[in-house]
C-alpha positions as CSV (number, residue, x, y, z in Angstrom):
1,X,34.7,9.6,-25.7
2,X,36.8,12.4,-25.6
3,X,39.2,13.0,-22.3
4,X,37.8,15.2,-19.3
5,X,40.2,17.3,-17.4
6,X,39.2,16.8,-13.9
7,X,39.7,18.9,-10.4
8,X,38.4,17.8,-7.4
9,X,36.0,20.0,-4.8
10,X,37.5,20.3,-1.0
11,X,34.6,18.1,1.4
12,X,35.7,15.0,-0.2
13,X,33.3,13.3,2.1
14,X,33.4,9.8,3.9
15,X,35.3,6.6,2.1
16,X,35.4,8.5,-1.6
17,X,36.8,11.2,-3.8
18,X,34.7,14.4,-4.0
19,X,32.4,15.3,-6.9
20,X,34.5,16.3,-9.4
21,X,34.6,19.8,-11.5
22,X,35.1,18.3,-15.7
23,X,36.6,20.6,-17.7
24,X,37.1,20.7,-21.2
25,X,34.4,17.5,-21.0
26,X,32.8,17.6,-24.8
27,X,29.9,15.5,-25.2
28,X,28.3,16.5,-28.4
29,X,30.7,13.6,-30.4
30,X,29.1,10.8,-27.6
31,X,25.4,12.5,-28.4
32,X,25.5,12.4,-32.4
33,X,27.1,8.7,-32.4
34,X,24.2,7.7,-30.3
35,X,21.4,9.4,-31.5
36,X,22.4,10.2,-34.8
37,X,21.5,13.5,-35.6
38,X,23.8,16.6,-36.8
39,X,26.6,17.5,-35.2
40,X,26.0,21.3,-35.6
41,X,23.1,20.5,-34.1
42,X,23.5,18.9,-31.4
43,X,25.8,20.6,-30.6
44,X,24.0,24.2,-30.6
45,X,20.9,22.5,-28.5
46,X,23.8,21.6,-25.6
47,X,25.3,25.0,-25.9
48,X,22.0,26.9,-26.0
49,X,20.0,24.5,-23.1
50,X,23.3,25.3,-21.2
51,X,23.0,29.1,-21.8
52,X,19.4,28.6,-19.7
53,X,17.1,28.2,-22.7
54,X,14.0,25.8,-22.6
55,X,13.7,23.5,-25.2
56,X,10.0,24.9,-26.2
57,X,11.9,28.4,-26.9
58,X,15.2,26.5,-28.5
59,X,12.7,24.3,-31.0
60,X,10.2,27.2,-31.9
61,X,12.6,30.4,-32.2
62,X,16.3,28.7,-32.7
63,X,15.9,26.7,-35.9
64,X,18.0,28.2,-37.7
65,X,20.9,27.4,-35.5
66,X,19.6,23.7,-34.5
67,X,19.3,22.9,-38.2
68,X,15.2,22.2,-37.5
69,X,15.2,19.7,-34.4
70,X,11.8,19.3,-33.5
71,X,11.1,19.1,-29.7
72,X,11.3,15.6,-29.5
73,X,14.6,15.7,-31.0
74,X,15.7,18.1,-28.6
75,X,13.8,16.6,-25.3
76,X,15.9,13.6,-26.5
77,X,19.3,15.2,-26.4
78,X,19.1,17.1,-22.9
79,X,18.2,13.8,-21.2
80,X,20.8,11.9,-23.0
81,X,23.4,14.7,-22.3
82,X,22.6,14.7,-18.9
83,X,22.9,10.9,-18.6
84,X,26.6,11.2,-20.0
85,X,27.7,14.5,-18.0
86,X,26.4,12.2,-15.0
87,X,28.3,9.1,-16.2
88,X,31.5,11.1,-16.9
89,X,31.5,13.1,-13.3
90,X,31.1,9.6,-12.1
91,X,33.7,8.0,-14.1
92,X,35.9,10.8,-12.8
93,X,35.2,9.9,-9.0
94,X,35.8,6.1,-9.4
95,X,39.5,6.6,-11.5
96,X,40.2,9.1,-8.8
97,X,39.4,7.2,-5.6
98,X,40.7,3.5,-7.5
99,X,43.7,5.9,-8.1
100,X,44.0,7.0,-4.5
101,X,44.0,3.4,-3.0
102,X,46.8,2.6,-5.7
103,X,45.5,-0.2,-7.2
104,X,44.4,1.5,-10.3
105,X,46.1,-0.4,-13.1
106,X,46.3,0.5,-17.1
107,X,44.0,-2.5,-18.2
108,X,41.7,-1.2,-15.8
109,X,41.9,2.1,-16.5
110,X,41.2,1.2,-20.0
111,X,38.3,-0.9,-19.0
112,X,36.7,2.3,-16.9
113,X,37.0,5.0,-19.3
114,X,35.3,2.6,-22.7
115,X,32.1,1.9,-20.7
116,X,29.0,3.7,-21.6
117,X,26.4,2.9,-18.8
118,X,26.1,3.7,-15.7
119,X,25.7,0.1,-14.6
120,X,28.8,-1.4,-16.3
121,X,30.7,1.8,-14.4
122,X,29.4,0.5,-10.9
123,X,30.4,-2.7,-11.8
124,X,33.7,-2.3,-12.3
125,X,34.3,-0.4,-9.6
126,X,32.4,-2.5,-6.8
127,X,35.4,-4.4,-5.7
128,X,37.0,-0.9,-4.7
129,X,34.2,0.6,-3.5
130,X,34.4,1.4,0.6
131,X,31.9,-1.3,2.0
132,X,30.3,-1.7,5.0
133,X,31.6,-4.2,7.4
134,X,30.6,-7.7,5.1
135,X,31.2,-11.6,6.1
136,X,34.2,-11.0,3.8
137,X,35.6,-8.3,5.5
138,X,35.3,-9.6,9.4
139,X,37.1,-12.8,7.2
140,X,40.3,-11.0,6.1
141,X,40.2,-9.4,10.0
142,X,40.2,-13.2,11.2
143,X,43.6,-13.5,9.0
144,X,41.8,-15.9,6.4
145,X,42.7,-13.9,3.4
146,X,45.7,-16.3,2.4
147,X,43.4,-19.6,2.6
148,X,41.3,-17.7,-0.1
149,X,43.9,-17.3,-2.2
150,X,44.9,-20.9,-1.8
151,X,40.9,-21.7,-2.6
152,X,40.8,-19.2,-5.5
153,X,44.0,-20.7,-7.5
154,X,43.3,-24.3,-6.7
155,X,46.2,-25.9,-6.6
156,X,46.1,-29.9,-7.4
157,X,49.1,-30.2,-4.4
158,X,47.3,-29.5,-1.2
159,X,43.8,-30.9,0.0
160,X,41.6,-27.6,2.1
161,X,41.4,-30.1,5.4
162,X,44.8,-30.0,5.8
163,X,45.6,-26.4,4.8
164,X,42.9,-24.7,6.6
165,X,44.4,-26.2,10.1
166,X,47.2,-23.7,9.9
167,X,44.3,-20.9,10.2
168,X,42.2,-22.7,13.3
169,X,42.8,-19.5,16.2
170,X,40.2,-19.9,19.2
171,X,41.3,-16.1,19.7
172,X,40.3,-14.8,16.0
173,X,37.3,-16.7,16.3
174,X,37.9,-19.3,13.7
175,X,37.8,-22.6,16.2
176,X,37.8,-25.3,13.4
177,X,38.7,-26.2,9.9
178,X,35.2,-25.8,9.2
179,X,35.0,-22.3,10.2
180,X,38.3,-21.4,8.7
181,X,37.0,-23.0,5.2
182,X,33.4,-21.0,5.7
183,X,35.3,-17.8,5.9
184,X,37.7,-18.2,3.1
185,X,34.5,-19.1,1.2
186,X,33.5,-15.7,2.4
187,X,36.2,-14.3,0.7
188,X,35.8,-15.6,-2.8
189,X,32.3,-15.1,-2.5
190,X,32.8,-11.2,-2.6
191,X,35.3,-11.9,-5.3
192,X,32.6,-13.7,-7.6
193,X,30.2,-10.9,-7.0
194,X,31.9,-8.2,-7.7
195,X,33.2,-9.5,-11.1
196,X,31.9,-7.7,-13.5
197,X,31.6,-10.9,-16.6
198,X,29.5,-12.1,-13.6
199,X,27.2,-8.9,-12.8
200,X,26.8,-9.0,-16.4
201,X,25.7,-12.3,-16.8
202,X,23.0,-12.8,-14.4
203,X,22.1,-9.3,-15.3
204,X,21.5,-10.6,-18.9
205,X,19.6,-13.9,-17.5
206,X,17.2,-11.9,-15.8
207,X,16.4,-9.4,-18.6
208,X,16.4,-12.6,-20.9
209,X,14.3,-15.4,-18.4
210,X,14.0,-13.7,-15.3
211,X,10.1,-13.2,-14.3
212,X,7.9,-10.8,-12.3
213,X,6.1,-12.4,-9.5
214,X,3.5,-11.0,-7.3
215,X,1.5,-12.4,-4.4
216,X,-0.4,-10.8,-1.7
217,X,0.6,-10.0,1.5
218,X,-1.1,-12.4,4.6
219,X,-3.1,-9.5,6.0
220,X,-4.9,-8.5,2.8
221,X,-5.0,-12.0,1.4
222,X,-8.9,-12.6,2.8
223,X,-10.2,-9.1,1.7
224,X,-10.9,-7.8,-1.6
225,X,-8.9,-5.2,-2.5
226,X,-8.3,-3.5,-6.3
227,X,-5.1,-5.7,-6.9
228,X,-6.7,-8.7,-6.2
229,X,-5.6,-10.0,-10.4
230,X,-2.0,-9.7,-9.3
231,X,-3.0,-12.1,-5.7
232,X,-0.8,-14.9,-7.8
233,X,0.7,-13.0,-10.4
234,X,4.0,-13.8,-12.8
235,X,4.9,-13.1,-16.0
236,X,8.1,-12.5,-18.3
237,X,10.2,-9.3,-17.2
238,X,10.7,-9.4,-21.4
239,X,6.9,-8.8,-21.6
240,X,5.4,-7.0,-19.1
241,X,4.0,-4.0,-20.2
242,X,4.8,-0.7,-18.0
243,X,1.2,-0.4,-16.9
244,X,0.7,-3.3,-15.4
245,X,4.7,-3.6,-13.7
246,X,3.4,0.3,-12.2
247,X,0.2,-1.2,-10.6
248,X,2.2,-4.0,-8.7
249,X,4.7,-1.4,-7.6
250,X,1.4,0.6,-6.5
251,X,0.2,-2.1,-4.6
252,X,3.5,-3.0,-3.2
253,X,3.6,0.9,-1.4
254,X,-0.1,0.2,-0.2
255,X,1.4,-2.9,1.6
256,X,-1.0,-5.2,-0.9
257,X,1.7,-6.9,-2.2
258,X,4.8,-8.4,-2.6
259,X,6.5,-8.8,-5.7
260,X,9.8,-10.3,-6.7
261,X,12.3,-10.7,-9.8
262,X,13.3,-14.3,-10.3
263,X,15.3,-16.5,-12.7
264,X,16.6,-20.3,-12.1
265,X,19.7,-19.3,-11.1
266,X,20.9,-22.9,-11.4
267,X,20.8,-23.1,-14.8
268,X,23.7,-20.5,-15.2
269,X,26.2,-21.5,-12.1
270,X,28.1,-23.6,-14.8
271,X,28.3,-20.2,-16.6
272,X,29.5,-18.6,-13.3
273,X,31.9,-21.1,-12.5
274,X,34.0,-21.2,-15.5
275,X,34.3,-17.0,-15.2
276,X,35.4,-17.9,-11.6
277,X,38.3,-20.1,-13.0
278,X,36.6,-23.3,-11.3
279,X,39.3,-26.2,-12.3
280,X,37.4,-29.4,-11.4
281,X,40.2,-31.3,-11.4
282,X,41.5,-29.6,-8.0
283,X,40.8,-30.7,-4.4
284,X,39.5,-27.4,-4.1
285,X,37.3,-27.6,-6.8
286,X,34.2,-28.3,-4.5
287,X,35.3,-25.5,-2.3
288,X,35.2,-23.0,-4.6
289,X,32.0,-24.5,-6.1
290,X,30.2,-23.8,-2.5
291,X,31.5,-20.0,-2.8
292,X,30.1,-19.6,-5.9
293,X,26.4,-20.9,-5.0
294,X,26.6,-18.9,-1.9
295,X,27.4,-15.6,-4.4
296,X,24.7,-16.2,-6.5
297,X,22.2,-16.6,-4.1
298,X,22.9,-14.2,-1.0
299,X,24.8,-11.4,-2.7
300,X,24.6,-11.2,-6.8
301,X,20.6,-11.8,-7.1
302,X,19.7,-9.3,-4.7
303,X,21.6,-6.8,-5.9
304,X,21.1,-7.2,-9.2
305,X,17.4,-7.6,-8.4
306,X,17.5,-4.6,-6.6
307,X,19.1,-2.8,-9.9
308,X,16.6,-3.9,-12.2
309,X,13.8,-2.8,-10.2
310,X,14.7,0.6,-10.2
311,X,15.4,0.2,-14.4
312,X,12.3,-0.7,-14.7
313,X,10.7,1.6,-12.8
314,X,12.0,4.1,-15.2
315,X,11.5,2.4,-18.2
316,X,7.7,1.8,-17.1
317,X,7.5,5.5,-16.0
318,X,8.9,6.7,-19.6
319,X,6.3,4.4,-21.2
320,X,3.5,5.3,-19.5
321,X,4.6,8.9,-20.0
322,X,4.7,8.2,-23.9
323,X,1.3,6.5,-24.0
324,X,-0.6,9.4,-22.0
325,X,1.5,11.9,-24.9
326,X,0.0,9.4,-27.8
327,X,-3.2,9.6,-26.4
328,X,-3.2,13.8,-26.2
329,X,-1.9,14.0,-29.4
330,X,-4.8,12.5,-30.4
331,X,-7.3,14.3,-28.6
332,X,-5.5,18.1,-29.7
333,X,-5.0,17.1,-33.0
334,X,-9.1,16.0,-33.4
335,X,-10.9,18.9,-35.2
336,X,-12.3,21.3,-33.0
337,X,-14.4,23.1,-34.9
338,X,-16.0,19.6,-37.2
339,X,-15.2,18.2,-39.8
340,X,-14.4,21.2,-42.3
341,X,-11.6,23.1,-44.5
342,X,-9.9,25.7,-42.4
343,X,-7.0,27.8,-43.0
344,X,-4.3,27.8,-40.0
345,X,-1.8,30.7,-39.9
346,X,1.1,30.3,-37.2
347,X,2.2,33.8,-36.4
348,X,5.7,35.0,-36.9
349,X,7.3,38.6,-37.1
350,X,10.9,38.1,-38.7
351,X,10.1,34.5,-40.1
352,X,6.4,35.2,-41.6
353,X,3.2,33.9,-40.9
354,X,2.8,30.5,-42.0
355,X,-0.5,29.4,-43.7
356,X,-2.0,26.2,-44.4
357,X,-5.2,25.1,-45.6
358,X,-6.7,21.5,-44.5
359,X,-9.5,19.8,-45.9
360,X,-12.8,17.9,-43.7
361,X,-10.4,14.9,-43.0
362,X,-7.0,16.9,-42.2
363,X,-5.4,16.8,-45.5
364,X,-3.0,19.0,-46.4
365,X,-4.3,21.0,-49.4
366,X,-1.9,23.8,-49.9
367,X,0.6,26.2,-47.5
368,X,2.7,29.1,-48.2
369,X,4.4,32.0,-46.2
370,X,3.2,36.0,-46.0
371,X,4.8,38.7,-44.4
372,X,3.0,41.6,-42.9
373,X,5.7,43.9,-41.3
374,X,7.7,44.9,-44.4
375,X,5.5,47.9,-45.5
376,X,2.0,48.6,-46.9
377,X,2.8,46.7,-50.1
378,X,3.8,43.3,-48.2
379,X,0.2,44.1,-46.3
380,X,-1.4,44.0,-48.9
381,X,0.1,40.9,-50.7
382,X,-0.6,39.0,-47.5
383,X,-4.1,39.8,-47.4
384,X,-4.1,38.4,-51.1
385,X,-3.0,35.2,-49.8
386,X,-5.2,35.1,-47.7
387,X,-8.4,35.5,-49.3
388,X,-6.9,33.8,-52.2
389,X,-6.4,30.8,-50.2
390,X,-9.8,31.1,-49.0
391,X,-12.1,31.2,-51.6
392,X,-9.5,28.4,-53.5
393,X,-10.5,25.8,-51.3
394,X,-13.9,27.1,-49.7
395,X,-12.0,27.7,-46.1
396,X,-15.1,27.5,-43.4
397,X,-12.8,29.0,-41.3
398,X,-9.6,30.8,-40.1
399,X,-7.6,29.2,-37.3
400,X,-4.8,31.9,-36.0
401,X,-2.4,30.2,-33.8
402,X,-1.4,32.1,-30.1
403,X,2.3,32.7,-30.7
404,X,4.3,35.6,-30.8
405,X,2.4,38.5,-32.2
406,X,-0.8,36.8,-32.6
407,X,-3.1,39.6,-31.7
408,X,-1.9,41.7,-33.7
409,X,-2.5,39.1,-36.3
410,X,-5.9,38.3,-35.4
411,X,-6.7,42.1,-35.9
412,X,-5.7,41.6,-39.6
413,X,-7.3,38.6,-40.3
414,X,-10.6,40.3,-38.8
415,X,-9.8,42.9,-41.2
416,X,-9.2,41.2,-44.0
417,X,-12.2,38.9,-43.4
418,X,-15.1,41.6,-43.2
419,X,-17.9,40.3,-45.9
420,X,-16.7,36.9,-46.1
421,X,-18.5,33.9,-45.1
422,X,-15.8,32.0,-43.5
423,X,-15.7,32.2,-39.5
424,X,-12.4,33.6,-37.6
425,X,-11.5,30.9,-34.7
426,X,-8.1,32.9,-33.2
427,X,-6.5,32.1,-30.1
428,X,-5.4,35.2,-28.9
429,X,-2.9,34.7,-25.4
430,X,0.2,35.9,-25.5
């Protein structure tokens, strides 16, 4: 992805960098590797959606300059190019505010600006994201930061009992071995979470094995309510379809029920352990062992779980979206007027009305193109067409479309039509 030149707004805000102003940010090359399509374009749908243009007026009166993109096409590149103009302003803020607590290193650096989701972004930049006061935290106040250390390398020379009793202080609050062991567990819990081979493994699992559950709630769970099939529900996240993941989030917000995303985390904390650099051989093995079953379960699967909620919310939203769509398209596309050959014009000024004739079951039978505001003679060869087409193919009726200059249009046709048996069905708003 091509370099962004960044400035910075004044307000920077609490903890972080401000939103960034991109400049000389070009993300037509990102857009036509993903999707595909032309980079001419793509790249004059971004220029003219960013000029203020809708995309029903970009696909119906700019095809010339888009090469033809339908509206789907184009629907798909303005949410995709504001997906990357959001990720790149927020790749911006986390080099900038990495940068500003100097510990942003070249690897990293590398590692930041090669992503491409929003969620591999966030990863990364957990472990130097400002965080609200965490076990972790009140650890490293409690001066327990260098027993971490010694727990995270392991070394095979020193057992944790007789380490950690350098770090017992009554006064910091750390008034045993034990407690001075639980807080540099603490530490390397935080560590294991916010590693991003980590995030992205139980992330994976859970897309993969993880499940959705449902049960109800104890106050509804004697009456019969409309969610009463999801009372002990559970089923693949893989699988569920978006209809039935929206009604549990439905019944969730009418307090119904309660619903979870699970996995058997224990199956993957040998995974887990070998990206934390466990090295069974050490006395400190165990130790670090304890840190990362305490990661898993209190800090990565609720976030993570949290995360994948809100995915699929979206995804579920999109699909449900996308069936209601499927479904109109079929009921605008049934045949109003029966089952019969009609002749459709789409008006046009500059471009030319566009005729097609369909048969009973929607076949396409024959199309061409007249013209009607180049002079009397152009008139009158359109009105050939026309009736032409017509009496070719026994058109019932005449179907005029409601576009630009379609009244005028409809006059014509009425014109042209006078002692003709077929019916004139036009939709004259403008």
């Amino acid at each position: 992805m091509p370099a962004a030149v960044m400035t910075t707004e004044t307000d920077p805000g609490v903890g972080e960098a401000a939103k960034p102003v991109l400049s000389n940010f070009d993300p037509v090359p990102a857009l036509v590797a993903e999707l595909g399509l032309p980079y001419a374009g793509v790249s004059a749908v971004v220029k003219l959606l960013g000029e203020g243009a809708t995309v029903p007026f970009v696909a119906r009166y700019r095809k010339e300059a888009t090469g033809g993109l339908d509206e789907v096409q184009i629907r798909t590149i303005e949410e995709r190019h504001a997906y990357v103009k959001e990720l790149e302003e927020r790749r911006a803020v986390v080099l900038s505010e990495i940068k500003r607590q100097g510990k942003l290193t070249t690897e990293l650096e590398q590692k930041i600006t090669s992503v491409k989701t929003k969620a591999e972004l966030e990863d990364l930049y957990l472990p130097y994201k400002p965080k609200k006061r965490t076990r972790a935290i009140i650890a490293r106040e409690r001066g327990l930061e260098p027993l971490a250390d010694r727990m995270w390398s392991q070394p095979t020379d020193s057992r944790p009992d007789d380490d950690a009793k350098a770090f017992v202080n009554t006064a910091k609050e750390v008034p045993d071995v034990y407690a001075a062991l639980a807080g540099a567990r603490d530490i390397c819990a935080e560590r294991i979470a916010e590693h991003d081979q980590v995030r992205k493994l139980v992330r994976e699992a859970f897309l993969k094995e993880g499940k959705v559950s449902a049960i109800k709630n104890e106050d509804f769970k004697d009456k019969v309510t409309k969610f009463d099939m999801y009372a002990a529900f559970e089923e693949p996240i893989a699988n569920i379809p978006s209809h039935r993941y929206l009604a549990i989030r439905r019944g969730e917000s009418e307090g119904v029920l309660r619903a979870n995303l699970t996995i058997d985390e224990t199956q993957h904390l040998p995974q887990i352990e070998a990206l934390a650099g466990v090295k069974p051989a050490s006395p400190w093995a165990p130790e670090l062992k304890k840190a990362v079953a305490d990661a898993t379960k209190r800090l990565l699967l609720p976030t993570i779980q949290s995360d994948l909620r809100v995915d699929m919310k979206m995804i579920a939203d999109r699909g449900a979206v996308d069936v209601f769509a499927s479904n109109l398209r079929e009921l605008l596309l049934a045949a109003p007027y029966g089952t019969k050959t009609v002749l459709g014009i789409d008006p046009g000024q500059r471009t030319g009305c566009k005729c097609a004739v369909v048969d009973a079951t929607g076949k396409l039978l024959e199309h061409d193109t007249v013209y009607l505001v180049q002079g009397d003679a152009a008139f009158e060869r359109a009105k050939k067409t026309v009736v032409e087409l017509c009496r070719k193919h026994g058109a019932a009726a005449v179907a005029i479309g409601n576009g630009t200059w379609s009244r005028n249009r409809n006059v014509r046709a009425r014109r042209t039509q006078r002692g003709r048996s077929h019916r004139h069905l036009g939709c004259e708003r403008e």
